[in-house]
N, C-alpha and C positions, 0 to 999 in steps of 0.2 A: 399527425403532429410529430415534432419533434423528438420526443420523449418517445414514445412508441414503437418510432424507427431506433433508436437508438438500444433500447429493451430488447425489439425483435431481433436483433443477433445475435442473442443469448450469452453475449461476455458479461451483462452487469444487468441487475434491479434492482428497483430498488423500496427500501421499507417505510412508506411514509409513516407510521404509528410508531417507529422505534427511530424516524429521521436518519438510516442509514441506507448506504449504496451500497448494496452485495457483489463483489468482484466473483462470479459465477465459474468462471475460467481462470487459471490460477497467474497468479503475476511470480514466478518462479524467478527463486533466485543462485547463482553459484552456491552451493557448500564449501565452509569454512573448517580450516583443520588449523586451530588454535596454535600450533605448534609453528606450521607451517603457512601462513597468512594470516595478513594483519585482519583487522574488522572492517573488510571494505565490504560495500554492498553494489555486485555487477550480476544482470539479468543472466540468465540461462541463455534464451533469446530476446534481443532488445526487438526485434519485427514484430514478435507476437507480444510481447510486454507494451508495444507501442500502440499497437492497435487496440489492445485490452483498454489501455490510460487515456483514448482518443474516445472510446466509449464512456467512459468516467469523465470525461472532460465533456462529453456531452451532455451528459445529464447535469454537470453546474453550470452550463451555459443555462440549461431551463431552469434548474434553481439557482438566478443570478445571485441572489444576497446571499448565501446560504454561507454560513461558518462550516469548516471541515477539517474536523480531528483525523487524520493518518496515523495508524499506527503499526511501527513494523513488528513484527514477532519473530521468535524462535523456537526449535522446540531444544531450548537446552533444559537437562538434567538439575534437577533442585541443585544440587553438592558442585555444580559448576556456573550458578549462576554468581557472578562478577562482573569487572568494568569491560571484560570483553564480553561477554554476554550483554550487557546493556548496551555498549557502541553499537557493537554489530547489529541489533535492531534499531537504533536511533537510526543508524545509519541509511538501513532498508527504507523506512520512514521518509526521511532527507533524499533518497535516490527518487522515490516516487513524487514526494512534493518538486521536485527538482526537474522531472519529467514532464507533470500539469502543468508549471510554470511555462516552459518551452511548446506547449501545446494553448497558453494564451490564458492559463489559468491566475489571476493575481496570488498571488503567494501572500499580501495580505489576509486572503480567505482563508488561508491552512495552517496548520502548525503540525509538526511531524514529532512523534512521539516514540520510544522505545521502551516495547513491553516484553523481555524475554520470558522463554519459558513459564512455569506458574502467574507470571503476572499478567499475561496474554490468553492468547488460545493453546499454547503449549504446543501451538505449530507453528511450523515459518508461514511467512507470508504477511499479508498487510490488510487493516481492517479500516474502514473511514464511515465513520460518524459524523 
């Protein structure tokens, strides 16, 4: 079935008992130097970020209804978490929902969230519930 093939490539699983998709392979993003760029959020590689999100899109094709929390993270420092600290994960967040959409995901189903540092996983990268 669907779900199975999509599993066995080992970019995503997912946890029916906690309703989350585990991004297995990492959806990597540019590094930000505050001084020096604003809070955009652009892939390391958009090929392998695309292919990761094309796995992700397939698992909400098999959970048609399903609601799906995105949330980007950082791993910034307690003493610098601010409004750039929070863009720049909103932002992450917004780049991925942004991604599903163009892969045929309704953006209705998503909402894209920004959890820097301690409010997150205190790593970069993106978590969907």
């Amino acid at each position: 079935d669907k779900l199975k093939e999509v599993v066995g490539k080992g970019n995503v699983s997912v946890d029916e008992k906690k309703g989350q998709i585990i991004i297995r392979k990492a959806v990597d993003f540019e590094p930000r130097v505050r001084a020096r760029a604003g809070p955009t959020a652009e892939f390391v590689d958009k090929g392998k970020a695309m292919e990761i999100l094309r796995d992700v899109a397939g698992v909400l094709e098999v959970y048609s209804t399903a609601q799906v929390a995105i949330e980007g993270h950082t791993s910034t420092k307690d003493s610098d978490l601010d409004d750039y600290a929070f863009s720049l994960a909103r932002n992450r967040a917004a780049k991925v929902k942004a991604a599903l959409e163009e892969l045929g995901i309704s953006g209705s189903r998503m909402t894209a969230e920004g959890k820097p540092g301690k409010y997150g996983t205190g790593k970069k990268g993106v978590l969907m519930r």
